[in-house]
C-alpha positions as CSV (number, residue, x, y, z in Angstrom):
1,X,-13.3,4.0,26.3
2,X,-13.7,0.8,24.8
3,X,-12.8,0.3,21.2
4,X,-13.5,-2.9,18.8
5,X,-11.7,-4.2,16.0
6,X,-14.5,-6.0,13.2
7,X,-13.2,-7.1,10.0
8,X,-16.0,-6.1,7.3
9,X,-16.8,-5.7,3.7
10,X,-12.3,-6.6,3.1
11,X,-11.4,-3.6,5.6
12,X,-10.9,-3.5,9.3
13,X,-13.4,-1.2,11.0
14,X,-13.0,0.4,14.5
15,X,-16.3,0.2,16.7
16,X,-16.6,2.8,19.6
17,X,-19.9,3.2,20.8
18,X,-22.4,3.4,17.8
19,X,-19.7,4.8,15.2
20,X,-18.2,2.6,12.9
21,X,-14.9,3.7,11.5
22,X,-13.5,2.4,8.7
23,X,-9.7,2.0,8.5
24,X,-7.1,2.2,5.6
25,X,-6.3,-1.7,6.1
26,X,-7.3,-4.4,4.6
27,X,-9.1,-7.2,6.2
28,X,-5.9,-9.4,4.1
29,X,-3.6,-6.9,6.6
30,X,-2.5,-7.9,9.7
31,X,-4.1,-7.0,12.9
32,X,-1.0,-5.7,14.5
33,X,-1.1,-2.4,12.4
34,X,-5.1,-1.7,13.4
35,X,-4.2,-2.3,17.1
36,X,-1.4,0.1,16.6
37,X,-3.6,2.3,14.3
38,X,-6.3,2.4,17.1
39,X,-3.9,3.0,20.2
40,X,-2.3,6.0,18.3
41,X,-6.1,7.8,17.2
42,X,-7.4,6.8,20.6
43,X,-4.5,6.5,24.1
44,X,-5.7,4.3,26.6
45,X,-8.7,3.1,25.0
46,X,-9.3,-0.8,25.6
47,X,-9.0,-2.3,22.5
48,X,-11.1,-5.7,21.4
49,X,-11.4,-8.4,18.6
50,X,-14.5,-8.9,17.2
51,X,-14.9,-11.2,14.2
């Protein structure tokens, strides 16, 4: 599973496939708590910056 990171609109937003699920962070927010965020929700998902 692959899994991307997108800041948008002032929240960070988790991309798999053709969902787009927006996070409780803040685009201000670093990205260490959405990497964390999205390795918890998804385990061994490969997780990628977009920007």
């Amino acid at each position: 599973m692959k899994v991307v990171i997108q800041r948008l609109n002032g929240l960070w937003h988790l991309i798999i496939g053709s969902c787009r699920i927006r996070t409780p962070f803040l685009a201000t927010q670093d990205r260490a708590l959405v990497v964390t965020y999205a390795r918890r929700a998804y385990p061994g998902a490969k997780i990628f910056q977009r920007d």
